[in-house]
DOZA-129819 format. One record per residue (C-alpha): residue number from 1; x negated, y, z; residue in one letter; chain. Coordinates in steps of 0.05 Angstrom, whole numbers. Layout:
<sites>
<mivex->NUM, X->X, Y->Y, Z->Z, vextor->A, dodren->A>
...
</sites>
This chain:
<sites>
<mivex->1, X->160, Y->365, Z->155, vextor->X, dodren->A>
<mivex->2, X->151, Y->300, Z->203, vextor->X, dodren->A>
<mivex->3, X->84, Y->258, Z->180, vextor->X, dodren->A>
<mivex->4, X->82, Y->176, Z->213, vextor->X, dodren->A>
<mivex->5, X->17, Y->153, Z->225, vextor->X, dodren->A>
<mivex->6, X->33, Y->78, Z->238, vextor->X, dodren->A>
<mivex->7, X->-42, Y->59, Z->235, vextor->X, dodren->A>
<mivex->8, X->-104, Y->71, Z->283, vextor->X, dodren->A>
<mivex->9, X->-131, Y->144, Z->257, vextor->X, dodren->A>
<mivex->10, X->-178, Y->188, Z->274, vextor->X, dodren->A>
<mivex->11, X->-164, Y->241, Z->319, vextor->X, dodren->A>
<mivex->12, X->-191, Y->303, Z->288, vextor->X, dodren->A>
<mivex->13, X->-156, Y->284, Z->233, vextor->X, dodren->A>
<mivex->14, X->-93, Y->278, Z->256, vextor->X, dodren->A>
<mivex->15, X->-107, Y->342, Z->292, vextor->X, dodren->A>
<mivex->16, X->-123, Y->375, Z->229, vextor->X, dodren->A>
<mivex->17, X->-54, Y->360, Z->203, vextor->X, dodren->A>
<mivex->18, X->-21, Y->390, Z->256, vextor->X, dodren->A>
<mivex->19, X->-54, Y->448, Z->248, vextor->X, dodren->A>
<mivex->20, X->-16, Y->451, Z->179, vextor->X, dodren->A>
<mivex->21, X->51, Y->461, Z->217, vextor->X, dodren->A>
<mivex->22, X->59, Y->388, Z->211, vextor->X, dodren->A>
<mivex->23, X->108, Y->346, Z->255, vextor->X, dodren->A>
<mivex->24, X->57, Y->291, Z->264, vextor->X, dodren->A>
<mivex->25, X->88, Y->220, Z->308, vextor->X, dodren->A>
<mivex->26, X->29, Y->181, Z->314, vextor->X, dodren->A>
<mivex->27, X->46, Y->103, Z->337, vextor->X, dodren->A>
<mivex->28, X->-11, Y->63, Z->309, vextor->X, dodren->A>
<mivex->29, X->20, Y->-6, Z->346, vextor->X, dodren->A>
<mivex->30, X->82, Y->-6, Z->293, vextor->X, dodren->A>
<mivex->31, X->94, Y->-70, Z->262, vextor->X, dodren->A>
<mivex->32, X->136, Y->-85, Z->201, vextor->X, dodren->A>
<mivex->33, X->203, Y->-99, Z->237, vextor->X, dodren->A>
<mivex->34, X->186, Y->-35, Z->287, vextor->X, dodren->A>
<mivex->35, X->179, Y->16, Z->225, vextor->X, dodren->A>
<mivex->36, X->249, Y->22, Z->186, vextor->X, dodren->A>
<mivex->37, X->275, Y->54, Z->266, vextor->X, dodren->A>
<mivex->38, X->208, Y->98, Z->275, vextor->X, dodren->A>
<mivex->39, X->207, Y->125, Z->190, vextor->X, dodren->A>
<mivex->40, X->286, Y->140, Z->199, vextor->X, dodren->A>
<mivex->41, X->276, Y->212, Z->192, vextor->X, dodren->A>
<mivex->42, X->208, Y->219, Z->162, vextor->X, dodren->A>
<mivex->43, X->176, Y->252, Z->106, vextor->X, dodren->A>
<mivex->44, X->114, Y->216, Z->98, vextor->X, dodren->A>
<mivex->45, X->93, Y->161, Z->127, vextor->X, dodren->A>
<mivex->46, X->15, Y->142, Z->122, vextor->X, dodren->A>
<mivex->47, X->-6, Y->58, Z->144, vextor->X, dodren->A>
<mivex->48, X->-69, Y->18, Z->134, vextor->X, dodren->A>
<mivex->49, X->-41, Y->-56, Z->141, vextor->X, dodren->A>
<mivex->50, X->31, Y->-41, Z->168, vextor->X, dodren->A>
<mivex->51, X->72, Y->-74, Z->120, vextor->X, dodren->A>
<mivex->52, X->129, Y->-20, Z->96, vextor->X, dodren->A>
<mivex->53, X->177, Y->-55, Z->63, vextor->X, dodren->A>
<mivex->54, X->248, Y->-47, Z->28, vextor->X, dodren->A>
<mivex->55, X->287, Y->-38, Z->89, vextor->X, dodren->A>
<mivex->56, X->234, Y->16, Z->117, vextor->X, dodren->A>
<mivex->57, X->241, Y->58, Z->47, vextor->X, dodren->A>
<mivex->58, X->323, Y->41, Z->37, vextor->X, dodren->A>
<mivex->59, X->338, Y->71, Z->117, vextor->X, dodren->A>
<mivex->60, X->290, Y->130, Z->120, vextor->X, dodren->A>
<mivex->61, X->332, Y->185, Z->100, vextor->X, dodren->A>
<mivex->62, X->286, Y->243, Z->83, vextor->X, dodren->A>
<mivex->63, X->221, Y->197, Z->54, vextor->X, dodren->A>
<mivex->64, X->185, Y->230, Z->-1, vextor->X, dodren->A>
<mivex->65, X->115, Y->194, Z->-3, vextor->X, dodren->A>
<mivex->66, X->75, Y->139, Z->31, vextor->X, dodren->A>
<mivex->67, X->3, Y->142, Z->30, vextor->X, dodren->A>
<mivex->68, X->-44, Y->80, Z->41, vextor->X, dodren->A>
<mivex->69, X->-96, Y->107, Z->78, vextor->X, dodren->A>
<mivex->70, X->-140, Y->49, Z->36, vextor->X, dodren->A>
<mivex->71, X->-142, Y->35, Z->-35, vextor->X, dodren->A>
<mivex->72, X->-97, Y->-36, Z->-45, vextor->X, dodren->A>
<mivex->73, X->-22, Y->-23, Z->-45, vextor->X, dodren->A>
<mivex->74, X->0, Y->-92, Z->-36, vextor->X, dodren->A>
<mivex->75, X->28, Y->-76, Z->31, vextor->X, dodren->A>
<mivex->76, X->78, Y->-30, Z->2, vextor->X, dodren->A>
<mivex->77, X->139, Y->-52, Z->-29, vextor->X, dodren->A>
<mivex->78, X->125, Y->-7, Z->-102, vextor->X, dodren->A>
<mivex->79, X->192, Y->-25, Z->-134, vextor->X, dodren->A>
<mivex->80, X->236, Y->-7, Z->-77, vextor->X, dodren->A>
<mivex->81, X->200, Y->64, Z->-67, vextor->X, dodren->A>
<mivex->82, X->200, Y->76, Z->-143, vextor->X, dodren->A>
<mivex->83, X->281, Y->61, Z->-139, vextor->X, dodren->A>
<mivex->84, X->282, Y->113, Z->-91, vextor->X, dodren->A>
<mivex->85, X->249, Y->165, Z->-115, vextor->X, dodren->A>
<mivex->86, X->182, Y->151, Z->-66, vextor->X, dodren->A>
<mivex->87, X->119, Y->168, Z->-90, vextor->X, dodren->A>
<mivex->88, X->65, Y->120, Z->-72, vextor->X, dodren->A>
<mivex->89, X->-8, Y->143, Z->-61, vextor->X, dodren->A>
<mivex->90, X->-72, Y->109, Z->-39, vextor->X, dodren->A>
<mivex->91, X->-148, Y->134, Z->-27, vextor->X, dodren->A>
<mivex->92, X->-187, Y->98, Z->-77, vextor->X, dodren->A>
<mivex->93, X->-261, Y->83, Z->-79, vextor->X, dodren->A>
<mivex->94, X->-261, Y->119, Z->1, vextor->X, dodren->A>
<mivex->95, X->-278, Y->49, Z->33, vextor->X, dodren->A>
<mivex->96, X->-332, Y->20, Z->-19, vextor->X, dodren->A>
<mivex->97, X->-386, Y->21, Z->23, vextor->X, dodren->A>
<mivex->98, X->-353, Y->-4, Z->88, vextor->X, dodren->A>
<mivex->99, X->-328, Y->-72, Z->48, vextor->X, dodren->A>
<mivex->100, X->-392, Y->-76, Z->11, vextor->X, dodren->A>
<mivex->101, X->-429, Y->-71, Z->74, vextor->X, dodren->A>
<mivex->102, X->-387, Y->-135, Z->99, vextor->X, dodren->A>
<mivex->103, X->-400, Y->-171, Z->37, vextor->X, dodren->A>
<mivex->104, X->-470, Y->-166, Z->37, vextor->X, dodren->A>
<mivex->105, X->-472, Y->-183, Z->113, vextor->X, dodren->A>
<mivex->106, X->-425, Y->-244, Z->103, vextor->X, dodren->A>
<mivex->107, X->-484, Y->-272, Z->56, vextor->X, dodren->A>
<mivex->108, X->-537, Y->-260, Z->105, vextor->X, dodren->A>
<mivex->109, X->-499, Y->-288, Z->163, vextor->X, dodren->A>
<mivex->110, X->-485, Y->-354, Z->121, vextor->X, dodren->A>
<mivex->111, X->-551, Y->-361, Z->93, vextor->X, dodren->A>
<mivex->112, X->-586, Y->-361, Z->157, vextor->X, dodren->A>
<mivex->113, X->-523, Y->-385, Z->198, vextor->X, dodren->A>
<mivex->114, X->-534, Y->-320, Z->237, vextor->X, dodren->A>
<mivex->115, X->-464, Y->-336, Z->280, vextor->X, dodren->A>
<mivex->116, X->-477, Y->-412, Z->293, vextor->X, dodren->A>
<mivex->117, X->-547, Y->-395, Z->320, vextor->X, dodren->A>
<mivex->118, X->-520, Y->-340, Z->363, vextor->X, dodren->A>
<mivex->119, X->-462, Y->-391, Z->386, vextor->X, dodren->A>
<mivex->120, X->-512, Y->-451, Z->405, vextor->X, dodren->A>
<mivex->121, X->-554, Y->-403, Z->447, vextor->X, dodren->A>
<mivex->122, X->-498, Y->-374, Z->481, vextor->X, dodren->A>
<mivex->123, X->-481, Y->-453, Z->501, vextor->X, dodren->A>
<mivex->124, X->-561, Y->-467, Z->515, vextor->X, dodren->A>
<mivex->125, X->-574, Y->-500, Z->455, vextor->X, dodren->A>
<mivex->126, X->-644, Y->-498, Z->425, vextor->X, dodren->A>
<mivex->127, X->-644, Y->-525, Z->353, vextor->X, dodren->A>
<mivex->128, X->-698, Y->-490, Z->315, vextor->X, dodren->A>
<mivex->129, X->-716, Y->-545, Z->261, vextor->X, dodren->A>
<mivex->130, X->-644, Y->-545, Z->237, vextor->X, dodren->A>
<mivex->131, X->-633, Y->-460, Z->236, vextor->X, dodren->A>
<mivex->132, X->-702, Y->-455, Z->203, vextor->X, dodren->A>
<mivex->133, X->-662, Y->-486, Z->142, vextor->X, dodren->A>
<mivex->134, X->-634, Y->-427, Z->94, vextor->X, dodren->A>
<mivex->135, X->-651, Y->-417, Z->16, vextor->X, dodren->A>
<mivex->136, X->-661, Y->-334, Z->23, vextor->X, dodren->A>
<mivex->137, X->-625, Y->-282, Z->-16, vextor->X, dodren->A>
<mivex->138, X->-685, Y->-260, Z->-52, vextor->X, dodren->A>
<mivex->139, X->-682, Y->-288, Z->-125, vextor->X, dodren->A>
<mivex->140, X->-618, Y->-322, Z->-129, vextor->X, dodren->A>
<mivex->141, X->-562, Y->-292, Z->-181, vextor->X, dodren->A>
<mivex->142, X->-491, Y->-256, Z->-138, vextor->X, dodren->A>
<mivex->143, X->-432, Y->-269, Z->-192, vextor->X, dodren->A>
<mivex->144, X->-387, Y->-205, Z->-178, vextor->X, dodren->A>
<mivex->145, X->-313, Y->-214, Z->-191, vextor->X, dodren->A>
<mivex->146, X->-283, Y->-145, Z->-202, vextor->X, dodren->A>
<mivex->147, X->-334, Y->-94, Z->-216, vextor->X, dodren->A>
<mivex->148, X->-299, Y->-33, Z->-194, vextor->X, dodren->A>
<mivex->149, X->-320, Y->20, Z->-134, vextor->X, dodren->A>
<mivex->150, X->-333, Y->-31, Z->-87, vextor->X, dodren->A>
<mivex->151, X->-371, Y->-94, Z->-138, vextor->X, dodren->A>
<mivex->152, X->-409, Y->-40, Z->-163, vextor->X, dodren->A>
<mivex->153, X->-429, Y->-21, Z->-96, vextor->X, dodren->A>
<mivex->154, X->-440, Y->-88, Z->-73, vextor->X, dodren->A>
<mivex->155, X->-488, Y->-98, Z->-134, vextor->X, dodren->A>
<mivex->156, X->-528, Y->-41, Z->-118, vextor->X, dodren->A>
<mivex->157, X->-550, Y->-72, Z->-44, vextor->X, dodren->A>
<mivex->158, X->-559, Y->-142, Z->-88, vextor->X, dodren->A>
<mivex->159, X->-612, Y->-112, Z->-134, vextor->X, dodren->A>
<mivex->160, X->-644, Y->-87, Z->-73, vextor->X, dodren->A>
<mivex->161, X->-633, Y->-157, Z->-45, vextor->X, dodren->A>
<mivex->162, X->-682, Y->-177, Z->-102, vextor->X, dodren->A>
<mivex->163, X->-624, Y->-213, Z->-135, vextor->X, dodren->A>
<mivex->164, X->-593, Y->-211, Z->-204, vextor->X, dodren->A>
<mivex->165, X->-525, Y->-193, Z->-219, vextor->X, dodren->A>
<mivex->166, X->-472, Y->-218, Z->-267, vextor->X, dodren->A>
<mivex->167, X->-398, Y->-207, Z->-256, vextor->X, dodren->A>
<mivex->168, X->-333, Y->-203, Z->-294, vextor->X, dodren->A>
<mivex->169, X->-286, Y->-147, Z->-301, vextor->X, dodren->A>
<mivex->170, X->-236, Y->-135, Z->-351, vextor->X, dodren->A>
<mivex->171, X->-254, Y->-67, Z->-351, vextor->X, dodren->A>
<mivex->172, X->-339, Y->-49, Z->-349, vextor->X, dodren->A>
<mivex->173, X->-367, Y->-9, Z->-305, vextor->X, dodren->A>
<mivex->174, X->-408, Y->42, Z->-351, vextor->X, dodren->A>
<mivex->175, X->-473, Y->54, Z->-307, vextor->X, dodren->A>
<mivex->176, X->-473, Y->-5, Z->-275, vextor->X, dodren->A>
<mivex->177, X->-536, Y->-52, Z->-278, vextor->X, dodren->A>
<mivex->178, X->-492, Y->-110, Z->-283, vextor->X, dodren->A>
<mivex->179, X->-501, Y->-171, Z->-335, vextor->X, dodren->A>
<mivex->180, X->-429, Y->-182, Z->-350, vextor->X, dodren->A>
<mivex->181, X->-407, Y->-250, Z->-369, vextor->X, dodren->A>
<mivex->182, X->-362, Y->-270, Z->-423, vextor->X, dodren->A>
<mivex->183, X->-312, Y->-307, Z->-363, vextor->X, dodren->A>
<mivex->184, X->-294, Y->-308, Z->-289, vextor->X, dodren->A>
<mivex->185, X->-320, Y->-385, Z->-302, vextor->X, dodren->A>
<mivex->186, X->-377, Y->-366, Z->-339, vextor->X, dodren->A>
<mivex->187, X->-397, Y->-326, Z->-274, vextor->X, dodren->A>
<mivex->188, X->-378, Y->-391, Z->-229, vextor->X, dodren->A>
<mivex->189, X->-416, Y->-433, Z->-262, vextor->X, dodren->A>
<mivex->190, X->-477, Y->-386, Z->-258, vextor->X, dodren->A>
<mivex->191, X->-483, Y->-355, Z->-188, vextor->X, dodren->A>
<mivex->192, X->-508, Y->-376, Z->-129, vextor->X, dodren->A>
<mivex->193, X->-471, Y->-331, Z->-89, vextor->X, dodren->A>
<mivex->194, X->-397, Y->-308, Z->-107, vextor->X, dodren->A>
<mivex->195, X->-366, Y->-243, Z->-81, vextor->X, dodren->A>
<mivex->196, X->-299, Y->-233, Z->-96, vextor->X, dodren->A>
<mivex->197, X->-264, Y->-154, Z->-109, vextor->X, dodren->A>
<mivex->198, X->-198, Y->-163, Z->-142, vextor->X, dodren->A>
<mivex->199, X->-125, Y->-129, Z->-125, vextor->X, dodren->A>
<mivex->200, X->-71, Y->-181, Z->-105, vextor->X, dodren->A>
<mivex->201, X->-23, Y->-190, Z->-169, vextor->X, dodren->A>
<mivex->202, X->8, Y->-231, Z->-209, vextor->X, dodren->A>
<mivex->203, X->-50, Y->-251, Z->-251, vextor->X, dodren->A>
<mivex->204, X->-93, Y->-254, Z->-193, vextor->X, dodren->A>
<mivex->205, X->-54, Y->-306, Z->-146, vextor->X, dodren->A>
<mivex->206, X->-79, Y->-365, Z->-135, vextor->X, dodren->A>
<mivex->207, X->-132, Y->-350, Z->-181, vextor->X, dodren->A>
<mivex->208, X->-191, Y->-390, Z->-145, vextor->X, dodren->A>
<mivex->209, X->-152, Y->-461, Z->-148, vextor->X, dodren->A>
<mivex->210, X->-191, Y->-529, Z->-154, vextor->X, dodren->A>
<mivex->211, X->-212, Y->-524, Z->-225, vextor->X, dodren->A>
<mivex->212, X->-240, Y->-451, Z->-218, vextor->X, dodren->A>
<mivex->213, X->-272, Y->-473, Z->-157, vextor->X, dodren->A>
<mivex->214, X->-311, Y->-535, Z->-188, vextor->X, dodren->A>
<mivex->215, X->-339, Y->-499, Z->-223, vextor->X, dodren->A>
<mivex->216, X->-383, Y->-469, Z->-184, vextor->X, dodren->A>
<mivex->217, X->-455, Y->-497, Z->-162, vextor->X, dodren->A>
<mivex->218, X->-465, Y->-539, Z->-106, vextor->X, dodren->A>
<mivex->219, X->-477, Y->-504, Z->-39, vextor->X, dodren->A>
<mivex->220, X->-462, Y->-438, Z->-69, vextor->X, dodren->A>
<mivex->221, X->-432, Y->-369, Z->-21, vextor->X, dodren->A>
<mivex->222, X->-360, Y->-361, Z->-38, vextor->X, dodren->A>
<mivex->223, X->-351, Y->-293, Z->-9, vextor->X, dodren->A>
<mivex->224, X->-284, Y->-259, Z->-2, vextor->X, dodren->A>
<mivex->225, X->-268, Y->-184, Z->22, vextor->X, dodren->A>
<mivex->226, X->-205, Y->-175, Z->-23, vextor->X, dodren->A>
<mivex->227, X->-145, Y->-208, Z->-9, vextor->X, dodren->A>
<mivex->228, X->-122, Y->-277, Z->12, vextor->X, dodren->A>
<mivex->229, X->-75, Y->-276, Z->-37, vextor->X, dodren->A>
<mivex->230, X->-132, Y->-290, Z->-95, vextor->X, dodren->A>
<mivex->231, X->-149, Y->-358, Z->-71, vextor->X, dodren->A>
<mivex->232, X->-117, Y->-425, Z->-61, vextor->X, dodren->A>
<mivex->233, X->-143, Y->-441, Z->21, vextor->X, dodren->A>
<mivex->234, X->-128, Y->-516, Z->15, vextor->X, dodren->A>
<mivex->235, X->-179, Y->-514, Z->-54, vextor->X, dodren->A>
<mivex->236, X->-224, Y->-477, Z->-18, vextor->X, dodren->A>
<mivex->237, X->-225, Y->-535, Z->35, vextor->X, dodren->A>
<mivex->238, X->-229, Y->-576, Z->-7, vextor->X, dodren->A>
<mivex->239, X->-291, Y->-550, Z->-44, vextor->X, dodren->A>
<mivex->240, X->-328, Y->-533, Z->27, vextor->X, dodren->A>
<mivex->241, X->-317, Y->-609, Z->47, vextor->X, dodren->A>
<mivex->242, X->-333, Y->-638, Z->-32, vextor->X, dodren->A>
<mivex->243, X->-390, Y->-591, Z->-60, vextor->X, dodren->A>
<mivex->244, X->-416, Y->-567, Z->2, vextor->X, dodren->A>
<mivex->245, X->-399, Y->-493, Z->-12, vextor->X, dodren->A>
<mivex->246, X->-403, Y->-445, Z->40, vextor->X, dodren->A>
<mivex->247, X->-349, Y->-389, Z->55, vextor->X, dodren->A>
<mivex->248, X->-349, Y->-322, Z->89, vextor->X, dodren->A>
<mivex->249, X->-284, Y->-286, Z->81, vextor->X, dodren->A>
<mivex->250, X->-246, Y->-224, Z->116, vextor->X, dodren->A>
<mivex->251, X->-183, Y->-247, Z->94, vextor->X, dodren->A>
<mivex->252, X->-142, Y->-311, Z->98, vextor->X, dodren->A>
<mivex->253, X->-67, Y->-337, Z->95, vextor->X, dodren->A>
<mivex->254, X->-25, Y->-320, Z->154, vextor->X, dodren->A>
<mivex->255, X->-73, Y->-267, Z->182, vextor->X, dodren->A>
<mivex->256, X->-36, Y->-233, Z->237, vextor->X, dodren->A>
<mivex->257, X->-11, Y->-166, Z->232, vextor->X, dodren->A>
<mivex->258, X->-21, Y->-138, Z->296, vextor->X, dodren->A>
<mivex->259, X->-82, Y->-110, Z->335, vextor->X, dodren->A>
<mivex->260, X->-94, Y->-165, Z->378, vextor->X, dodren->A>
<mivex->261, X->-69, Y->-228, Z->403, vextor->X, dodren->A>
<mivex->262, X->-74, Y->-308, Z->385, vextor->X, dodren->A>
<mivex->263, X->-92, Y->-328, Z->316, vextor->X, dodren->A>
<mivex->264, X->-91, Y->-394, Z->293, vextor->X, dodren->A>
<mivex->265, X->-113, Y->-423, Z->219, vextor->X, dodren->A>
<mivex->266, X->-129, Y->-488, Z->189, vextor->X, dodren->A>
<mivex->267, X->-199, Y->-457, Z->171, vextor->X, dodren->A>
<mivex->268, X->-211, Y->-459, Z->245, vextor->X, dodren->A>
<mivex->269, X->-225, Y->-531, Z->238, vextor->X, dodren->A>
<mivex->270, X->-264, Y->-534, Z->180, vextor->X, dodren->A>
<mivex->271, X->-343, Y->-515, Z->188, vextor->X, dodren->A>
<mivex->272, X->-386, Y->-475, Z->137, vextor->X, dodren->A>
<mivex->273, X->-335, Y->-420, Z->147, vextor->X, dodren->A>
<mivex->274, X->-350, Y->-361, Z->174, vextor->X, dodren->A>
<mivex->275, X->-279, Y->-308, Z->182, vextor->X, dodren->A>
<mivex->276, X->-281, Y->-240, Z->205, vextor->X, dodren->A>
<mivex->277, X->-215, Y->-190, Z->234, vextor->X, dodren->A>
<mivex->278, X->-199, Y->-154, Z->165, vextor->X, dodren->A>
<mivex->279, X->-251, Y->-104, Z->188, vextor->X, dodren->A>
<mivex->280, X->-283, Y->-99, Z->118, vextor->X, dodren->A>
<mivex->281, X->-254, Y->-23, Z->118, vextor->X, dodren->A>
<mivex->282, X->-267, Y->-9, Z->189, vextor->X, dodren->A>
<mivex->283, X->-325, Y->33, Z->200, vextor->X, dodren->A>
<mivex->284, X->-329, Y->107, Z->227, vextor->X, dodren->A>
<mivex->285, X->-349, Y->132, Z->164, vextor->X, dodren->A>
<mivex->286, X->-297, Y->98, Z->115, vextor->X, dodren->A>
<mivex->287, X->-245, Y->112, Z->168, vextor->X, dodren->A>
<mivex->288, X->-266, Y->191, Z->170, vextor->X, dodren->A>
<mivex->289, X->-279, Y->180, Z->87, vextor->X, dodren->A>
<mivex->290, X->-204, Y->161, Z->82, vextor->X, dodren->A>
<mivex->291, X->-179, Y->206, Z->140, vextor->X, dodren->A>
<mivex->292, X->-203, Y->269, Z->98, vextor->X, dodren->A>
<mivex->293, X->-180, Y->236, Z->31, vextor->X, dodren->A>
<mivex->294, X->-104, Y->234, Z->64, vextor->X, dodren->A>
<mivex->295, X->-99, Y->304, Z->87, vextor->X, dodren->A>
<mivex->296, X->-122, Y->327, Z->28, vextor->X, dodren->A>
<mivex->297, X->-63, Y->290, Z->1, vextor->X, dodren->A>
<mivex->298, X->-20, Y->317, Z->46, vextor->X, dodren->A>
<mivex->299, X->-43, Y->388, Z->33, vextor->X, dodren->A>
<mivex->300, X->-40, Y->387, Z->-43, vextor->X, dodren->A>
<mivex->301, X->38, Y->356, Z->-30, vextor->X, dodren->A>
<mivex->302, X->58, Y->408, Z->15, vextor->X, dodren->A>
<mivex->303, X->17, Y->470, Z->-7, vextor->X, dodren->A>
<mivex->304, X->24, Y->470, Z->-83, vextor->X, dodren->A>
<mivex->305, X->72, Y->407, Z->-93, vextor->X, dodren->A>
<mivex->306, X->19, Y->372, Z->-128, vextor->X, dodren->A>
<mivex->307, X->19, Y->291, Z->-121, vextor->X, dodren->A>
<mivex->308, X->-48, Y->257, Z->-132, vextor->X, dodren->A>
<mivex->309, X->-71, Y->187, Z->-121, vextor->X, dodren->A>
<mivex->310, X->1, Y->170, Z->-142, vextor->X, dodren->A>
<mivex->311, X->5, Y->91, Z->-169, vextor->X, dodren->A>
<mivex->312, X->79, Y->88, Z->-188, vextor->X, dodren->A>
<mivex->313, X->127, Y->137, Z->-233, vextor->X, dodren->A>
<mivex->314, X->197, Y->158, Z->-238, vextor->X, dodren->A>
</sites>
């Protein structure tokens, strides 16, 4: 059986599949347009962010299941591998921490302008009296939107923040010590800082437009480690430069899909933005968390036939 690995993975990992008789081809530098040739004659093929689309699914002759070594799908055309007979897994709740870590640091680094001090020294610029300006964490209300493994776990480094949390979920998270609010605006209108968790959807796109985003409180966090997809980026321009709101995201419109290289955005020109790689999953011990959560996928498919994690059905 021939396993892809089109994404960066860790080596002891992808030693431990061999070790299950496993053809393994690992080529973390695919791109989109480079995987319908590589997956041709694969059984499973495993990604991060590599976009496998319906082309990819349609051509590869022996495909039986991709696995999203991450917990959103959206980079995975669902329909097209449920017409085929291709079951679709993910590791859920294995990269909570890792994106609530990011989260948490985004607010720091925008309270106290962490970056923009860092920058102006760099460039031999002393400007104390303006960086001793921040409000502080400790007090202020987070509004969670989407309480599930990784809101809940940015709401436990909150409380020991000092701060009180509200969110929104359709669903509840049972043991969570969060004050859920009646409405995603109720929670805008209440926070001070906003972290955003949601899946990209239908009911989710565009979500954050210019009337959610009034709502909110003047000079509030708007923090975003979900996907790009949720909010409008010319409304959330236009609330930085109207209500003074400040944003630290991981994710934003037209993010390149390779490694490395040139990026350009119109956020690049706005200020009170702070944008990081995509790297809210990228620590050693999510990677090795999701690694282990994969194989085990793997194993239960090939060893006893048994799918888990599956998010379609035929």
């Amino acid at each position: 059986m021939k396993v892809l690995v089109a994404d960066k993975f860790p080596d002891i990992y992808i030693q431990q599949m061999k070790e299950k008789n496993l053809e393994v081809i690992y080529q973390p530098k695919l791109g989109e347009n480079d995987l319908p040739e590589a997956a041709k004659d694969v059984d499973i093929i495993i990604v991060r962010s590599t976009i496998v689309n319906e082309k990819t699914i349609n051509d590869a002759q022996n495909l039986k299941m991709i696995i999203r070594a991450g917990s959103g799908v959206n980079n995975i055309d669902t329909k097209a591998a449920t017409a085929k007979k291709v079951y679709v897994t993910n590791c859920p709740g294995k990269n909570s921490i890792a994106v609530a870590e990011l989260a948490i640091g985004l607010m720091v680094a925008l309270d106290r302008r962490i970056p923009s001090n860092v920058i102006d020294f760099k460039k031999g610029v002393w400007n104390k009296a303006e960086y001793s300006k921040a409000n502080g964490l400790f007090g202020k209300t987070i509004g969670i939107i989407g309480t599930g493994n990784i809101g809940q776990e940015v709401a436990k480094r909150a409380k020991a923040f000092g701060m009180k949390v509200i969110g929104y979920d359709i669903v509840k998270a049972q043991d969570a010590e969060i004050e859920y609010q009646p409405s995603v605006e109720d929670v805008l209108k209440n926070a001070d800082v906003i972290s955003i968790h949601l899946p990209s959807n239908a009911e989710t796109k565009g979500m954050f437009n210019e009337k959610m985003l009034s709502l909110m409180k003047k000079g509030a966090l708007f923090i975003n480690t979900s996907r790009h997809q949720v909010v409008n980026e010319d409304d959330l321009i236009k609330a930085i430069q109207e209500k003074g709101i400040k944003v630290g995201i991981d994710v934003f419109a037209e993010e390149p899909e390779g490694k490395d290289g040139a990026v350009t955005s119109k956020l690049q020109q706005v200020d009170n933005v702070y944008v990081t790689h995509h790297i809210g999953a990228s620590t050693e011990q999510a990677q090795d968390a999701v690694a282990e959560e994969t194989v085990r996928i793997i194993a239960e498919f090939v060893d006893k036939k048994n799918i888990i994690n599956a998010v379609n059905k035929f």
